[in-house]
C-alpha positions in Angstrom: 1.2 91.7 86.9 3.3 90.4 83.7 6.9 88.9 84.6 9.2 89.6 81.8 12.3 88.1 82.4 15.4 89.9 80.5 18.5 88.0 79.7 22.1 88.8 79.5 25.4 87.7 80.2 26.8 90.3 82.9 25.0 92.9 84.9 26.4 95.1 87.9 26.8 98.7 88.3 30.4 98.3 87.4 29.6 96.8 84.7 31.0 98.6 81.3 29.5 96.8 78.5 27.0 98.5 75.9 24.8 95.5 75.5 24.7 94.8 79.4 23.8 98.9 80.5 20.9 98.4 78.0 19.9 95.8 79.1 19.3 96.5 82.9 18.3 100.5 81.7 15.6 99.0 79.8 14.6 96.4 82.6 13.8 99.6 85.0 12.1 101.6 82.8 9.8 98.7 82.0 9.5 97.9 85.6 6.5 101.0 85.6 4.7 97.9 83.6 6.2 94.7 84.3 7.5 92.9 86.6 10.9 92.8 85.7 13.9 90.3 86.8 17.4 89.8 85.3 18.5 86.5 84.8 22.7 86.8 84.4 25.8 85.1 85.9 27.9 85.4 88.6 30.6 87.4 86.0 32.0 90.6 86.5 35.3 90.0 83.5 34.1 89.6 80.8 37.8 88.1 79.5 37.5 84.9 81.9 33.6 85.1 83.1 35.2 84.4 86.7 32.3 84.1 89.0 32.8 87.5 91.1 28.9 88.8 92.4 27.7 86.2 95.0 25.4 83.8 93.4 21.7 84.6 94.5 19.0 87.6 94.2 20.1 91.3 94.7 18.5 94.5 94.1 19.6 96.8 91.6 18.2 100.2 91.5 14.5 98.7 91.7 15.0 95.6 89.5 15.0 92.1 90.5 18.6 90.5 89.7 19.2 87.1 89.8 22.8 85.2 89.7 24.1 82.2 87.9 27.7 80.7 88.9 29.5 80.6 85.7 30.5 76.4 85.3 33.8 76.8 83.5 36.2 79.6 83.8 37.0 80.5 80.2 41.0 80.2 79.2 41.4 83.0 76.1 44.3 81.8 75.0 42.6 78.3 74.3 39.5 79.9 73.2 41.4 82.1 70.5 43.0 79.4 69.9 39.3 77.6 68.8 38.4 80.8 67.6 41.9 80.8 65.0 40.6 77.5 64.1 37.1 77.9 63.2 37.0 81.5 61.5 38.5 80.8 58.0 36.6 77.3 58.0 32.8 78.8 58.7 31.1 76.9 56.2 32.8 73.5 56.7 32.7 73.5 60.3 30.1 71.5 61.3 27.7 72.5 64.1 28.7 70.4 67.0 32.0 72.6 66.3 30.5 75.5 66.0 28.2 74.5 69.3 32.1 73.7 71.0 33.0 76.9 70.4 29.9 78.8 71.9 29.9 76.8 74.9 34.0 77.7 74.8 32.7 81.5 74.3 30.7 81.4 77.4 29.3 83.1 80.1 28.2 79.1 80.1 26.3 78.2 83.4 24.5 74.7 84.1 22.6 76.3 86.9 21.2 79.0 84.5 19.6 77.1 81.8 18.5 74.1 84.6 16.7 77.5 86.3 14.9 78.7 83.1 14.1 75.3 82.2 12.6 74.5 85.4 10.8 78.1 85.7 9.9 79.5 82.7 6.3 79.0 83.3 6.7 81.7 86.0 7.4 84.4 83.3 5.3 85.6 80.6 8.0 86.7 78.4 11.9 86.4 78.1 13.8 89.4 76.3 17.6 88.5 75.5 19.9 90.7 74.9 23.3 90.1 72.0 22.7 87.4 70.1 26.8 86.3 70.6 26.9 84.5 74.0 26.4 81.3 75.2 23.5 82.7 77.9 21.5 83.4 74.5 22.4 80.5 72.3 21.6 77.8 74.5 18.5 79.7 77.0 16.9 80.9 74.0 15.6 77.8 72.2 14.4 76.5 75.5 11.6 79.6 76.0 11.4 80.6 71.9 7.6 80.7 72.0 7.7 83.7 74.6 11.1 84.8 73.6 12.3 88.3 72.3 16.0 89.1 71.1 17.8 92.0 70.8 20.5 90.8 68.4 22.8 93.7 68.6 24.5 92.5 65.5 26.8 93.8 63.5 29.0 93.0 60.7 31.6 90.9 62.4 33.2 87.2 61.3 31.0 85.0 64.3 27.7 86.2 62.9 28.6 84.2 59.4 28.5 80.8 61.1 25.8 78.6 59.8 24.0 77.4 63.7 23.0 81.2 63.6 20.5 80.2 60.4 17.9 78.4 62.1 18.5 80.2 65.7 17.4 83.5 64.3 14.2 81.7 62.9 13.2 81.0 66.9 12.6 84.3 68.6 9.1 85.2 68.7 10.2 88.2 68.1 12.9 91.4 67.5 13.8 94.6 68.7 16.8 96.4 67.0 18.9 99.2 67.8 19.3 101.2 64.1 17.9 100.8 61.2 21.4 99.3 59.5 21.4 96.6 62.1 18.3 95.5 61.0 19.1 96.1 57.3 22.4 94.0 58.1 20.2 91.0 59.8 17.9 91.1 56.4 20.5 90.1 54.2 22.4 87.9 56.5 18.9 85.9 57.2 16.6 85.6 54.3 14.5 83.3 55.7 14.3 84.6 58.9 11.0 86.7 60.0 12.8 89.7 61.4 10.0 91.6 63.0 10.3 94.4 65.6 10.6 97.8 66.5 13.7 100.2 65.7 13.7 101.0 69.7 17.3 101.8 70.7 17.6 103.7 73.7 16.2 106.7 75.7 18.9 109.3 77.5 18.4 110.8 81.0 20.5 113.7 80.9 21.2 114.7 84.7 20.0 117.5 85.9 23.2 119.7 86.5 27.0 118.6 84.1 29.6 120.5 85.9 32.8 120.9 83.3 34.3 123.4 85.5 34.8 120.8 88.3 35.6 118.0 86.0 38.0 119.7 84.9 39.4 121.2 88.4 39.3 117.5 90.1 41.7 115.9 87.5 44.1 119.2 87.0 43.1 119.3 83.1 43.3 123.0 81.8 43.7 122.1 77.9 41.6 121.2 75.3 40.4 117.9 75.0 39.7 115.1 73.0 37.1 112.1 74.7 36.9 108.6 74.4 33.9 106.6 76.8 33.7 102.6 77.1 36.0 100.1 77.6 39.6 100.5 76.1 39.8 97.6 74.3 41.6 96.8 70.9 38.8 95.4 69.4 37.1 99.1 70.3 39.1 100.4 68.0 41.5 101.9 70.7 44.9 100.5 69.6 44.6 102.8 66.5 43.0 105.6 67.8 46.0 106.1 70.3 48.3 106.1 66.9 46.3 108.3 65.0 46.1 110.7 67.9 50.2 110.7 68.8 50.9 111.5 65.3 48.4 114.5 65.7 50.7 117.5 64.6 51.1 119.2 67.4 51.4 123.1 68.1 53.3 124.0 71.2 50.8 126.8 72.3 47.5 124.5 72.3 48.1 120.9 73.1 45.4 118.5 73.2 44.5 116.0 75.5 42.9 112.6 75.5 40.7 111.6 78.0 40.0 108.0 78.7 36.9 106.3 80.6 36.5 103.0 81.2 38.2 99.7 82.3 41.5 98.9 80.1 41.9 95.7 78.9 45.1 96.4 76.8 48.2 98.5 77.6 47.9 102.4 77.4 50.7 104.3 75.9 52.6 105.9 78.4 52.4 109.7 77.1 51.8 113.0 78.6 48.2 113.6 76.2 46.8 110.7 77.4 45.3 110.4 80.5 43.6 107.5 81.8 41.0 107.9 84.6 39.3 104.7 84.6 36.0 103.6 85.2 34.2 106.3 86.9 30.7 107.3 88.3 27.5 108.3 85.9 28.3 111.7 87.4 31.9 112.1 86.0 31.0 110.8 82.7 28.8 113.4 82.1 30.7 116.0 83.6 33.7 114.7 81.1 31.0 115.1 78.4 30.7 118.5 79.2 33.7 119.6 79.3 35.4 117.5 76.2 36.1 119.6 73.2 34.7 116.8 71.2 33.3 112.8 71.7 35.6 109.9 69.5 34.3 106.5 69.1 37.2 104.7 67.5 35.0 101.5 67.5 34.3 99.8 63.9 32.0 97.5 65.3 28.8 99.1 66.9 24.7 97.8 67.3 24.4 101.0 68.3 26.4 103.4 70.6 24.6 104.7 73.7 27.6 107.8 73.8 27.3 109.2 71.1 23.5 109.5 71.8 24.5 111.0 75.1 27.5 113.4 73.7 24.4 115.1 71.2 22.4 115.1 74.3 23.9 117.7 75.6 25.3 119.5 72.3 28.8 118.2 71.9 29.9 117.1 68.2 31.4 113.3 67.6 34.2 111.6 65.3 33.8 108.5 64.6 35.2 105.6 62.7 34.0 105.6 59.1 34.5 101.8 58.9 31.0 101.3 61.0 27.8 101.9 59.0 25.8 102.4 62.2 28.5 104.7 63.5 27.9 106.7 60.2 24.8 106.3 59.7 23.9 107.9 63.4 26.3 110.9 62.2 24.1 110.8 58.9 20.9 110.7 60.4 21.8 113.5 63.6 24.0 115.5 61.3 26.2 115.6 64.1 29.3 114.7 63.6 31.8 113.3 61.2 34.1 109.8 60.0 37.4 109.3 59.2 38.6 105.6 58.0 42.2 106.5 57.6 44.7 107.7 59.2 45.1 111.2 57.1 41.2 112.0 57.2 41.4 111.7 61.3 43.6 114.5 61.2 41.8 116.2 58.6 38.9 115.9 60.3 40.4 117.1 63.5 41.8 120.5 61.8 38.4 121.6 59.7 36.2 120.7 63.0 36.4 123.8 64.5 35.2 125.5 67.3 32.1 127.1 65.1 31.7 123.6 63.3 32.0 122.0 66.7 28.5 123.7 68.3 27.0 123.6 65.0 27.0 120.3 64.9 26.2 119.8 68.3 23.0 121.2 68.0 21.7 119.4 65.2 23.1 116.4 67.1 21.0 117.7 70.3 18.1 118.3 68.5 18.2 114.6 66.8 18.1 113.4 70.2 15.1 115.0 71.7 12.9 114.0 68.6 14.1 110.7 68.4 15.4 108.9 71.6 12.8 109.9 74.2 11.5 107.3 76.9 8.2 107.1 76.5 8.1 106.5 72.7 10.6 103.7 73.6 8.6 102.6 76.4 5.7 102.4 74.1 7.4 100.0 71.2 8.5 97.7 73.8 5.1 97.0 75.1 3.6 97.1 71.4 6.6 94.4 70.6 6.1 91.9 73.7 3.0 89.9 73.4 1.9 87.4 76.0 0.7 83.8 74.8 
């Protein structure tokens, strides 16, 4: 049977990252195929990559996952530090220093790459997935003639430094998430031969959402507003939590703001936001159900797996205007809408009404089902990977 190894930088169930839950959904729904493994660290935080999950082989969900300690701890304050150093000097840094700063970035693990080196004739194929880690930069060139990427690139100031040129000439091959991504990666890399599917995701909607008990379980009787992943200033969540306490307010309907995921900033103490953490699949798509309407505040997305899930099951989206894949979803689903200021989030708030609100869930619904079905996604993964 094929082994196709995939390759990432975290992977657990509690685990909130986009690029990580695409990675291990697509390495079980490829395990009907292949025989599938996940090569990752021992990391769990993706702020200090301290080695948390027990170094070794576990099962997860039927796939193969296999553990890396993490060699050095990563300090932020003397990475941003590197990072404050580097950014407004792209072109001049040369790419030792560019190399320093990706080990710096990390998930870096010696016992990782010494693995793949020392194994990679046992796999017929490597798949990695976000170009921006160290897992990728330095594994990568080691297995290039058997090696796939999944960039998940967007516009953002590390994709402008110059050891990315040649890098992206190494994959044997692409898979992207939207078609801007790969529209982005075309003029970013000329010379590179960006070839590959537009695959993205599929969505499993469970059999049975139950708002009512969502709803009932956290005492939440109001409208509300949604936000899913993990809360994060560079999500876009700082300003979203100022756009929404300026929301004018009317004393008979106030709204709420929901919260999912892990925090890795402070949360405004306030009685419309509540904050329930990370929670089960379950929950989240109970909290789906019941939201009066998805936001992804984020202005830098590859793709966003929510919003695909928030149409899934008819609920409309706002989303920040300032990502083109963001928009261009909303454009392609006619689903939702964009606001890149603080005055068109609230006028976007008051003309999405309840009417506009399943309207555009619909159309968002139906976008789903014609577009982001497993089996055609399957299908352009095995297409894609070729074995030498």
């Amino acid at each position: 049977m094929t082994k196709v190894a995939f390759v990432v930088q975290r992977c657990g169930l509690e685990v909130n990252g986009g690029a990580e839950s695409l990675c291990l959904m697509i390495a079980q729904k490829m395990s009907k195929y292949w025989d599938t493994e996940i090569l990752t660290t021992c990391a769990l935080d993706y702020i200090t990559w301290k080695n948390h999950y027990t170094a070794g082989v576990e099962n997860i969900q039927g796939v193969t996952v296999r553990r890396f300690p993490v060699t050095q701890q990563r300090d932020i304050k003397s990475f941003n530090r590197l990072s404050d150093n580097i950014s407004p000097r792209l072109q001049q840094a040369s790419i030792e220093e560019q190399e320093a700063w990706m080990q710096a970035q990390g998930p870096f693990s010696l016992e990782m790459i010494t693995y793949v080196k020392n194994h990679q004739h046992e796999y017929d194929a490597f798949i990695f997935f976000t170009y921006l880690y160290a897992t990728t930069y330095f594994i990568l060139p080691l297995v290039a003639k058997k090696a796939y990427l999944a960039p998940l690139a967007h516009n953002e100031w590390t994709i402008y430094m110059n050891m990315w040129d040649k890098f992206f000439e190494k994959p044997r091959g692409f898979i992207f998430n939207t078609l801007e991504e790969l529209n982005f990666l075309k003029a970013r890399f000329p010379k590179a031969k960006l070839e590959g599917p537009i695959a993205g995701v599929g969505i499993d909607v469970p059999s049975t959402c139950n708002p009512d008990e969502f709803r009932q379980k956290y005492n939440i009787n109001q409208p509300f507003f949604l936000y899913v992943g993990r809360i994060d200033p560079s999500k876009g969540c700082q300003e979203l939590f100022t756009y929404f306490l300026k929301l004018p307010k009317k004393e008979s309907a106030s709204t709420k703001l929901v919260l999912l995921g892990k925090p890795a900033m402070p949360i405004p103490k306030h009685p419309d936001i509540i904050t329930l953490g990370f929670v089960d699949e379950q929950t989240k798509w109970d909290a789906l159900a019941a939201c009066d309407l998805l936001i992804m505040p984020s202005p830098y997305e590859s793709l966003s797996i929510v919003l695909l899930e928030a149409w899934s099951i008819g609920k409309a989206v706002l989303v920040n205007g300032k990502c083109d894949v963001l928009v261009g979803q909303c454009r392609r689903a006619q689903g939702g809408v964009w606001y890149t200021s603080e005055d068109e989030f609230q006028v976007a708030i008051e003309i999405i009404s309840q009417e506009v609100r399943l309207q555009l869930g619909r159309q968002g619904k139906k976008f789903v089902e014609n577009n982001y079905r497993w089996d055609n996604i399957e299908q352009m993964y095995l297409n894609c990977v070729k074995y030498s």
